[in-house]
Residue, then its C-alpha position, 0 to 999 in steps of 0.5 A: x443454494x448450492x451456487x453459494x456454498x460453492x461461492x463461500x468455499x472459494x471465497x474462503x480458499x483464495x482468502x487464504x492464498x492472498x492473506x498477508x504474512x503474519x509477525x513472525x513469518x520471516x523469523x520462522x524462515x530464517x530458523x534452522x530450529x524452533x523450541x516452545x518453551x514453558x513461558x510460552x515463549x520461542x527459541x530460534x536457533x539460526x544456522x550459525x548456532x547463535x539463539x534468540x529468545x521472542x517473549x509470549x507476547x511476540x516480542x524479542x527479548x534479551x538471551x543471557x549467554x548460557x541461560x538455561x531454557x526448557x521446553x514445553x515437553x521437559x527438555x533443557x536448552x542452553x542458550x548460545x548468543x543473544x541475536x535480540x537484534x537480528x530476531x527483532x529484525x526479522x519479527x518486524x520484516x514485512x510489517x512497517x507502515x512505509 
């Protein structure tokens, strides 16, 4: 019994380790900051300043410039740049079917 414990304990650990990256990953990567916002969604800002807006869903999504976002803990964030291109890019990285 005690063998199998330790098998499924391992089995779990290395699951971890070899677990492909999940949507989102490079994004993370690529952002100097992150914001939840009340919507439920993410504002990055990237290390130029420039901002760009994922949806709940995890899509990206259109940013007005000077649009005013607020975080889940009150705070209000004015958007800088729409970088909808550069996140969707980012979003989708690692995840084509070729």
């Amino acid at each position: 019994m005690k063998a199998r414990i330790t098998a499924v304990v391992a089995a779990t650990v290395l699951s971890a380790i070899v677990t492909p990256s999940f949507a989102g990953d490079a994004a993370a990567a690529s952002a100097k900051k992150m914001f939840l916002l009340k919507d439920g969604g993410t504002l990055y800002v990237f290390e130029d300043g420039k901002t760009a807006l994922e949806d709940k869903f995890g899509r990206a999504i259109h940013l007005k410039e000077g649009q005013s976002l607020e975080t889940v803990d009150g705070q209000k964030i004015t958007a800088n740049g729409n970088e909808v291109a550069r996140l969707d890019f980012l979003l989708r990285k690692g995840h084509s079917n070729h």
